[in-house]
C-alpha positions in Angstrom: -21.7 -4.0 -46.5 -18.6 -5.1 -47.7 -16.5 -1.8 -47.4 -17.4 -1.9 -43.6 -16.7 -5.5 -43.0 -13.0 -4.4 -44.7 -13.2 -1.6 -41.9 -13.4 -4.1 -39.1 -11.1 -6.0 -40.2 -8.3 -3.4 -41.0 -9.4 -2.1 -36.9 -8.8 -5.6 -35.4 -5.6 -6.4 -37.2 -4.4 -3.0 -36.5 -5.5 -3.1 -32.8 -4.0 -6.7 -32.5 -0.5 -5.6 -34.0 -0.5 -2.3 -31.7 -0.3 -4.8 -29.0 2.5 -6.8 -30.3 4.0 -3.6 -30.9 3.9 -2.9 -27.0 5.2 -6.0 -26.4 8.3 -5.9 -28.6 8.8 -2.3 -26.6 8.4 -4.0 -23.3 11.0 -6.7 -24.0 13.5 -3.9 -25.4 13.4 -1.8 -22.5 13.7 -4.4 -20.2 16.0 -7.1 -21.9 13.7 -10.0 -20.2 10.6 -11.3 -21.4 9.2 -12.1 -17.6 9.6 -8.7 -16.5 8.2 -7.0 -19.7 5.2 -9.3 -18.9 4.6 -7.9 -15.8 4.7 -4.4 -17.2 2.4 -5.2 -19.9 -0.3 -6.9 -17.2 0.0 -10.0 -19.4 1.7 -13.5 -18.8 4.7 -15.0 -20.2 3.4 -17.2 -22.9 1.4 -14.6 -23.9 3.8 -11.8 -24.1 6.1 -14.5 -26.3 3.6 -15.3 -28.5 2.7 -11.9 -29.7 6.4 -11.3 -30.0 6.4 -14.6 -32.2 3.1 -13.3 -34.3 4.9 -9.8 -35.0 7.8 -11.5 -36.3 5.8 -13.7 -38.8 4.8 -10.7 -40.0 7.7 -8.7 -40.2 9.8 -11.2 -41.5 12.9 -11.3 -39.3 13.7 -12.5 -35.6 13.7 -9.4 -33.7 15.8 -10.6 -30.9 18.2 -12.8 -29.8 17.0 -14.7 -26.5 19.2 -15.8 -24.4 20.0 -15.2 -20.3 18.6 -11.6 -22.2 17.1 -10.8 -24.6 19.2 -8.5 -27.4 17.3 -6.8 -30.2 18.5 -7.8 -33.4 19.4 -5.7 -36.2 15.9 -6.1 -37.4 14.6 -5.1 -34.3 17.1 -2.0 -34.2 15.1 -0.7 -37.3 11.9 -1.3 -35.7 12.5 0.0 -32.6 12.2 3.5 -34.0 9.0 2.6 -35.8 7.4 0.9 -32.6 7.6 3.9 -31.1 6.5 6.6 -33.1 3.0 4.1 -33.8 2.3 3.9 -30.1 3.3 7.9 -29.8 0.5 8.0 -32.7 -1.6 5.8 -31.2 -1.6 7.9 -27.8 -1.7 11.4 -29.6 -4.4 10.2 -31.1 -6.4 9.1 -28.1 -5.3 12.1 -26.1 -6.9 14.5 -28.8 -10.3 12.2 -29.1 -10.8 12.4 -25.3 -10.1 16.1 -24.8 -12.9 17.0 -27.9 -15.3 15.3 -25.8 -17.7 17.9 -23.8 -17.0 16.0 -20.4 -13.4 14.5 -19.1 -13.5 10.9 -19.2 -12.1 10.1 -15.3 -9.9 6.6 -15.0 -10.9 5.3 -11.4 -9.2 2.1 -10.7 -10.9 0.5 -6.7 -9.0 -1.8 -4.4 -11.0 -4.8 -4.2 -11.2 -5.1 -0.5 -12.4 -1.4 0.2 -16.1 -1.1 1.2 -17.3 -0.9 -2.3 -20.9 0.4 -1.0 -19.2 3.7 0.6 -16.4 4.2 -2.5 -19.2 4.5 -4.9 -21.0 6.8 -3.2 -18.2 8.8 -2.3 -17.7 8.5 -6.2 -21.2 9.4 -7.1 -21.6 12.2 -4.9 -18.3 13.7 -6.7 -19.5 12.9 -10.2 -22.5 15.0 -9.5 -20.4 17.8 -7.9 -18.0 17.8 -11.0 -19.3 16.6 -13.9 -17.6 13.8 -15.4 -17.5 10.6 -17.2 -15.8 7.8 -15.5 -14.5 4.5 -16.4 -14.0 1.6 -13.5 -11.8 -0.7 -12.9 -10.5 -3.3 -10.1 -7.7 -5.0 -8.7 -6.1 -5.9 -5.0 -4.8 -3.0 -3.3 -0.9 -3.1 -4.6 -2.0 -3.6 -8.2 -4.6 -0.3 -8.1 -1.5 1.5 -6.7 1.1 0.9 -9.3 -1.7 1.7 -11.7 -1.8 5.4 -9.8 1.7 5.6 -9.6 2.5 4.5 -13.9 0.0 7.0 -14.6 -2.5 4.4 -15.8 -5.6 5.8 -13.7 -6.4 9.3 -12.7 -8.0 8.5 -9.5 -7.0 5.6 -7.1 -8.8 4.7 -4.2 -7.3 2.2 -2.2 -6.5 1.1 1.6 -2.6 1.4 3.1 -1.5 0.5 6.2 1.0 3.7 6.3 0.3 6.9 5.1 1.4 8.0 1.6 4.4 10.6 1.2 2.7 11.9 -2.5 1.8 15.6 -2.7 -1.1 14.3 -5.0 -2.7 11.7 -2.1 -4.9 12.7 0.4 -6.6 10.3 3.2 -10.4 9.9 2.7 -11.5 7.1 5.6 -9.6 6.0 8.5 -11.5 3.0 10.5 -10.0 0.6 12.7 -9.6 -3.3 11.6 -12.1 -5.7 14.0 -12.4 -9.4 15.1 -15.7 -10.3 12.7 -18.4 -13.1 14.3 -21.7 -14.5 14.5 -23.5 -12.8 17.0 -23.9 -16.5 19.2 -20.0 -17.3 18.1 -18.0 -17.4 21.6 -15.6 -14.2 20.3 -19.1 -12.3 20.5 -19.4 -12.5 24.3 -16.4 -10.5 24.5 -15.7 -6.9 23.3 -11.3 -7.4 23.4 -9.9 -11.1 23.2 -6.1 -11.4 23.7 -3.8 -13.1 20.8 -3.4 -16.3 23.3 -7.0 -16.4 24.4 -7.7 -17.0 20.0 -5.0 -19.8 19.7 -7.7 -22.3 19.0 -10.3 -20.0 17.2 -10.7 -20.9 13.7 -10.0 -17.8 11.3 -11.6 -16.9 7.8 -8.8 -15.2 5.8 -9.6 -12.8 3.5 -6.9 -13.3 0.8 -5.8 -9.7 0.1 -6.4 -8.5 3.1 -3.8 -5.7 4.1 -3.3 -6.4 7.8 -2.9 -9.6 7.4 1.1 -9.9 7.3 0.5 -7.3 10.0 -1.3 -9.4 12.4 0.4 -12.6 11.4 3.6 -11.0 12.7 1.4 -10.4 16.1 0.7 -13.5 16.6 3.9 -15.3 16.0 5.2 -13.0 18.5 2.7 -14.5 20.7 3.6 -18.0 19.8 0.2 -18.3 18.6 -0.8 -19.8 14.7 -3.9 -19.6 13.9 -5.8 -22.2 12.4 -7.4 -21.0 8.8 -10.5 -22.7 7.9 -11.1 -20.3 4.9 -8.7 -18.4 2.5 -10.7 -16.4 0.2 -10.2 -13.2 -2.2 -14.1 -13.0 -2.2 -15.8 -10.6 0.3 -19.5 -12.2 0.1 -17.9 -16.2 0.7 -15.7 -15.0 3.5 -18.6 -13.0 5.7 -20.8 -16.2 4.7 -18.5 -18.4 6.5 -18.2 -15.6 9.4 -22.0 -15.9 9.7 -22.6 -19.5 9.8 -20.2 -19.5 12.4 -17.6 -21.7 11.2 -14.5 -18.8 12.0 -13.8 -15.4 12.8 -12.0 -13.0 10.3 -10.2 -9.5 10.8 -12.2 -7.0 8.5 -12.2 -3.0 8.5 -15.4 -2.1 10.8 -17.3 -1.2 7.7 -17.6 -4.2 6.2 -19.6 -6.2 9.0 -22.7 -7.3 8.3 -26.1 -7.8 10.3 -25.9 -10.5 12.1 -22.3 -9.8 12.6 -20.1 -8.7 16.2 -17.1 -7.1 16.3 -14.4 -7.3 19.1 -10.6 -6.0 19.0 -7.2 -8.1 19.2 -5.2 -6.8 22.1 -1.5 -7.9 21.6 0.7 -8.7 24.5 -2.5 -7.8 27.1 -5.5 -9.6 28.4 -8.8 -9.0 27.0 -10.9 -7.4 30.1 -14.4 -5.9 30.8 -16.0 -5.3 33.6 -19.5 -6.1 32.7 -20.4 -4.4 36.5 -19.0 -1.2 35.7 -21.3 -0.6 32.5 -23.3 2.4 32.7 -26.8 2.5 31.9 -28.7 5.5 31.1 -32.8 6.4 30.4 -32.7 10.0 28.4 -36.2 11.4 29.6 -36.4 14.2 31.6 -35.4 13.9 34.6 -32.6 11.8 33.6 -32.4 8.3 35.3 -28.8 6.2 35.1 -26.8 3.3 36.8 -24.1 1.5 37.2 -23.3 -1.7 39.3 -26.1 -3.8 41.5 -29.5 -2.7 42.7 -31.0 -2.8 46.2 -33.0 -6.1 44.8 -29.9 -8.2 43.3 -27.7 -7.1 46.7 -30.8 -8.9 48.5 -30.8 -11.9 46.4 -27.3 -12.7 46.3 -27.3 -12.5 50.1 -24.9 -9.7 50.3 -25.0 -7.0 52.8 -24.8 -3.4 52.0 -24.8 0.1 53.6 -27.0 2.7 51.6 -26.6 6.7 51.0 -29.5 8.6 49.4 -29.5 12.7 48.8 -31.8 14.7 47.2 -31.7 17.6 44.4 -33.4 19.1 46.5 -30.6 20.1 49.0 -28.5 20.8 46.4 -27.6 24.3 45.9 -27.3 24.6 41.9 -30.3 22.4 41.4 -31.9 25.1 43.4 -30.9 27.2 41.1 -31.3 25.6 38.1 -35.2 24.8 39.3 -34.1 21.5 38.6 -34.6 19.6 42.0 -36.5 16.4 40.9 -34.9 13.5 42.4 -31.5 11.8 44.0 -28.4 9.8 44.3 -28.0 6.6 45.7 -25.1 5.2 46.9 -25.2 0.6 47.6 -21.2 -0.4 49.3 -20.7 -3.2 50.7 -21.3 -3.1 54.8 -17.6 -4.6 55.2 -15.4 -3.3 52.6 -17.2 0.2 52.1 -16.9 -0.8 48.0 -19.1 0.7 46.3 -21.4 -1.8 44.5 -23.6 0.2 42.9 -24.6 3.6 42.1 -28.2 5.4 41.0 -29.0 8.7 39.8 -32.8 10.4 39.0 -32.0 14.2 37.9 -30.8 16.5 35.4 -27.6 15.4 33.7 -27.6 12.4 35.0 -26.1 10.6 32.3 -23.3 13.0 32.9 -22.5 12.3 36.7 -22.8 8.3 36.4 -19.7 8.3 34.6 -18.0 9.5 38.2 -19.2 6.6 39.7 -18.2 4.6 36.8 -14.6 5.1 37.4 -15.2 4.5 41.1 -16.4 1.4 40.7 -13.6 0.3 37.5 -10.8 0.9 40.2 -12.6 -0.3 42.9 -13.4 2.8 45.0 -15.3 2.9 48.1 -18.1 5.5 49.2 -15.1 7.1 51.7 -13.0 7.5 48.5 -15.3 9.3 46.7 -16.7 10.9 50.0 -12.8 12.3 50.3 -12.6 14.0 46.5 -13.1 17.7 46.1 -15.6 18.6 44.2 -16.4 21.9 42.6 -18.7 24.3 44.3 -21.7 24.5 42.9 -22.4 22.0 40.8 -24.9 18.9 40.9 -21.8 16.6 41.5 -22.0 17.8 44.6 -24.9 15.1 45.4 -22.7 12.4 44.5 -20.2 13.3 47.6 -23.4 14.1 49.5 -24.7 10.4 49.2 -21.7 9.0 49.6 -20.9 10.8 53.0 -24.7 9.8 53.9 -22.9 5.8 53.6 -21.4 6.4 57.0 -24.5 9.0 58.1 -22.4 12.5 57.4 -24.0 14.4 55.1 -23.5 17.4 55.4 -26.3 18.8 53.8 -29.3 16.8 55.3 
């Protein structure tokens, strides 16, 4: 028992005073204690004080500090020393790793990816290739100076620009979202304008990578949005989404139930046209429809002209043995704009989206009556109907 208590305590001083070693290296590279502290992933005081410890033990002051720091002559014969221990140290590491039967893989995951669809992506690979891998986290910028020291041999991690590395490739693209309760007022809208959110309450995710991004949008829009939240954590910024108390721009794949999404249009007006939303039954024969019905024309007291044709007088239906039902044309009796458009037949879903862009740019049944349409197809019954507006089918 007491030969492997000596052991652990030879391991731990030697592992502590490997540390300070790469410490003193940092500041002798560098020439400033701040900076080798960032390159050690350690702070200041921290850095300092292992330099401080290693020169208890050694005996001498190492450097002169100053505006920069100067190795002393003690730390001139050292230096040599330093780095054959950590050349040691990583030869040593190197050869343990590669004895092993499988390759130990370094993965190092931006915090704000989708966690749920990295390790899966991760998991599916480990099973492809087998491999042991070791984890680790950090925002996005801190994963990818990990990649690019060499620290990690696999990154995964979001960027607003694509990378210029022969060793990167792109994994997921997905566009960024407005985030809200499903009864918050951004949910009643599917694109909102930068100046119709200037007094919408936003949830900030703290390392968020479009946020400079949109900040920049927004300024240009004279707009500053009011933060209610600033948050690194996922979970506390889509619990304040949920209970409604602000919106936040996320990547699609992080909404949760509960959640809508709507998109930030700069410089432009947020528009739909919720009477120019198709709507389509997949059975067979197809039914779809866009714009009012024959009842809600009635009820809001509007008059309207109608213009019905058959599959039945249509030449590929004949065909196709595919004759089961019609298209109806509604325009208004005045304006001849169309006001709504349905369809029972075969590929229906299909033909509605004609009418769909009819009604988007405000067509009239004589517009659509006037465009050619190939010869023969079940289009065809759309001009039909609408020429039977007016009573000219050709057709019937």
């Amino acid at each position: 028992m007491k030969s492997i208590a000596s052991f652990l305590f030879i391991v731990t001083i030697y592992g502590v005073n490997l540390a300070f070693i790469r410490y003193f290296l940092a500041v002798a590279e560098t020439g400033n204690f701040t900076t080798a502290a960032e390159r050690c992933h350690v702070t200041q005081p921290t850095l300092s004080a292992g330099v401080a410890r290693l020169e208890d033990e050694i005996g001498s002051r190492l450097f002169e500090r100053g505006r920069r720091a100067v190795l002393t002559a003690a730390g001139q014969r050292l230096l040599p020393h330093a780095h054959a221990m950590v050349e040691a140290w990583q030869l040593a590491r190197a050869e343990q790793r590669s004895s092993r039967r499988q390759r130990l893989v370094r993965v190092a995951i931006g915090t704000t990816l989708p966690i749920q669809a990295a390790m899966s992506w991760l998991a599916t690979t480990q099973r492809r290739v087998a491999f042991d891998v070791e984890v680790s986290e950090g925002t996005a910028d801190v994963v990818q100076k990990r990649w690019r020291r060499g620290r990690c041999d696999l990154a995964l991690f979001p960027t607003r620009e694509p990378l210029a590395a022969g060793n990167a490739a792109m994994l997921l693209r997905e566009p960024y979202v407005l985030a809200a309760a499903a009864d918050h007022r951004v949910a009643t809208r599917d694109r909102w304008s930068v100046k119709d959110l200037a007094d919408t309450p936003f949830v900030l995710r703290a390392a968020c990578e479009a946020t400079d991004e949109a900040t920049k949008r927004f300024a240009a829009e004279g707009v500053r949005p009011r933060v209610v939240l600033r948050s690194a954590d996922e979970e506390r910024c889509a619990a304040a989404v949920l209970a409604g108390l602000g919106v936040c721009l996320m990547p699609r794949s992080l909404l949760r139930p509960g959640m809508a999404a709507a998109e930030i249009l700069a410089g432009q007006a947020g528009h739909v046209n919720y009477d120019a939303i198709p709507n389509v039954i997949y059975t067979y024969p197809e039914v779809a429809s866009v714009g009012k019905t024959e009842e809600e024309l009635k009820q809001a007291g509007i008059a309207y002209s109608t213009g019905k044709f058959p599959f039945t007088a249509n030449g590929r239906a004949k065909v196709n043995r595919t004759t089961e039902g019609f298209v109806k044309i509604l325009a208004d009796a005045k304006t001849d704009r169309v006001l709504g458009v349905h369809i029972v037949g075969a590929d229906a879903g299909t033909m509605i989206s004609e009418a769909t862009i009819a009604m988007e740019f405000g067509g009239s049944a004589e517009d659509i009556a006037r465009t050619c349409h190939p010869h023969p197809t079940l289009s065809e019954a759309v001009k039909e109907a609408a020429l039977a507006v007016a009573k000219r089918a050709i057709h019937m």
